[in-house]
N, C-alpha and C positions, 0 to 999 in steps of 0.2 A: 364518356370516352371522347365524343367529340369536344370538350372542354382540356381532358388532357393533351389531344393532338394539336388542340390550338394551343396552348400552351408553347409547345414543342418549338413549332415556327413561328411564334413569337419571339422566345429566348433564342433560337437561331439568325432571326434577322437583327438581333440587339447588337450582336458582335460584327465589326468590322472584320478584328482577324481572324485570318481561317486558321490557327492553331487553338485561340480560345474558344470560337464556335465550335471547332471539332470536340474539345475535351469537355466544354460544358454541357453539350447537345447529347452527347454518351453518357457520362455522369446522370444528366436527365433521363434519358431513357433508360438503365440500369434501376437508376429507384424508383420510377413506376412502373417496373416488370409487374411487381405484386399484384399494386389494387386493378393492374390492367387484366392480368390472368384471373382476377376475381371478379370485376366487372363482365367480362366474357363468359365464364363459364360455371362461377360459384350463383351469383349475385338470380341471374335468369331462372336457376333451378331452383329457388329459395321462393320467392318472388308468387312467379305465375307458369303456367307452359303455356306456349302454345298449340299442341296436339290434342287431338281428341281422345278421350277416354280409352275406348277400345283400339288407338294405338300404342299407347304409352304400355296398357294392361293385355291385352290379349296379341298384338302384334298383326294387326287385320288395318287394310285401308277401305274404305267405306266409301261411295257416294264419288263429290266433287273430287276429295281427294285424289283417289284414284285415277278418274282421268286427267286431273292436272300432271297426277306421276306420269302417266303414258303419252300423254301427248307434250310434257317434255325430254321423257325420254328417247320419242321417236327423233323431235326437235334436233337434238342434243347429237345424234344418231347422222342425221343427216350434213348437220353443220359440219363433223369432225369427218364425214367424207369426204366433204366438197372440199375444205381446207388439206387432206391430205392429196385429196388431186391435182391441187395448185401448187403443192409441195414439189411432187413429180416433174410436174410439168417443167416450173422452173430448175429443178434439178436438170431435167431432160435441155434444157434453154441452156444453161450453163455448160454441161458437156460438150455440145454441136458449139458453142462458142471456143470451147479449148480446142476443139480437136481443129477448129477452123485458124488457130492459130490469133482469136482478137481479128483477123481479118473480114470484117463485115461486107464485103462485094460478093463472096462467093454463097451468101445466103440461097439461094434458087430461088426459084418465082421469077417474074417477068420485074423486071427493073423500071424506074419510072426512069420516063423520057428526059435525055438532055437535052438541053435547047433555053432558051427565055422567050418568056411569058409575055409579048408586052400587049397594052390596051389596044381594043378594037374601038372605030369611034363611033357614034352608032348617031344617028339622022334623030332630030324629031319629030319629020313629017312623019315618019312611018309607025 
């Protein structure tokens, strides 16, 4: 597989033009749809598994397995919260932006000071 997909972007950076890179890069990919859907999905099953017995036959997870299944599925569980709550959020950020008209002074909170900043000079006896 990784030999095909080198493949791929190699004959893509061969061409300068982007009509022959486009039509040859397709062309390319079209006829190794095959040995790629066979590579994936024929090739592995023929080959070797890698499940354990009493998964493949009986449908039971056993031992390590099992808590790798649970402790990524809690993982998994947790990630797809925290990303829907950043979702919101910035949904909720977007709105209070429309409704503010793009006008960013009327955000609330206490505003930082205007004024300049300049150096203080400071002794080095002290």
């Amino acid at each position: 597989m990784l030999l095909i997909y080198g493949a791929y972007f190699a004959l893509r950076a061969a061409f300068t033009d982007e009509g022959k890179r486009a039509s040859n890069s397709a062309a390319y990919s079209i006829a190794t749809a095959l040995p790629v859907l066979f590579l994936i999905f024929v090739l592995p099953r023929v080959l070797f598994s890698l499940h354990p017995a009493t998964t493949l036959l009986k449908g039971e997870l056993e031992g390590d397995y099992k808590n790798v299944f649970y402790a990524s599925l809690v993982l998994f569980t947790v990630l797809a919260a925290w990303l829907y709550r950043l979702r919101v959020r910035a949904g909720l950020a977007e709105l209070a932006l429309e409704n503010m008209n793009g006008n960013l002074e009327n955000l609330g909170g206490s505003a930082a000071p205007t004024g300049v900043v300049r150096p203080v000079p400071v002794s080095r006896e002290s």
